[in-house]
C-alpha positions as MATLAB code, in Angstrom:
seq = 'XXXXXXXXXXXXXXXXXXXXXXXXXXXXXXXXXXXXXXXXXXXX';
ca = [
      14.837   -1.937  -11.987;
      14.761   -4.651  -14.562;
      13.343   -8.058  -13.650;
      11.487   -6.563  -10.748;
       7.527   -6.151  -11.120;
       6.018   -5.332   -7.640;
       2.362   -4.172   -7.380;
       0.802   -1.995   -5.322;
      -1.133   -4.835   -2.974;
       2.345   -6.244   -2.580;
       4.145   -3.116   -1.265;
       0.802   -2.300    0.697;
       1.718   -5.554    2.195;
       4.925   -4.896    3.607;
       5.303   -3.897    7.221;
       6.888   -0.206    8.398;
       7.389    2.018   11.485;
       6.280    4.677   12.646;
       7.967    7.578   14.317;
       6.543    5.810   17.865;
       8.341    2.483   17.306;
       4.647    0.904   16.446;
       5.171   -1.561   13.094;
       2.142   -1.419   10.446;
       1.044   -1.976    7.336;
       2.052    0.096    4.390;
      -1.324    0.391    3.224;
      -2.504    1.626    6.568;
      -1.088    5.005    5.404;
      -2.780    5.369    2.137;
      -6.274    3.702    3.503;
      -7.524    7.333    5.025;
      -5.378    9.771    2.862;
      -3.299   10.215    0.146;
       0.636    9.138    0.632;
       3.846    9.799   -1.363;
       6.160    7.159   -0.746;
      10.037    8.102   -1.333;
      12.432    5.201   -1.418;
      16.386    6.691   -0.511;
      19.334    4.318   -0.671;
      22.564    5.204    1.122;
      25.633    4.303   -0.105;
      29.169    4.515    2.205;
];
């Protein structure tokens, strides 16, 4: 993506859910273990 430059403290920043509902921090993943984030867009 041109024009976009997003570090890694930024995305860490962003908040996600978990498969119980619960919202977090990205970074709360990656803090204890190695994580592999996969972004998937949907078009239709």
């Amino acid at each position: 993506m041109e024009g976009y430059n997003v570090s890694v403290e930024q995305l860490g920043r962003l908040g996600v859910y978990n498969e119980q509902g619960q919202k977090s921090a990205l970074r709360d993943l990656w803090a204890t273990q190695t994580a592999v984030l996969v972004l998937v867009r949907h078009f239709g």
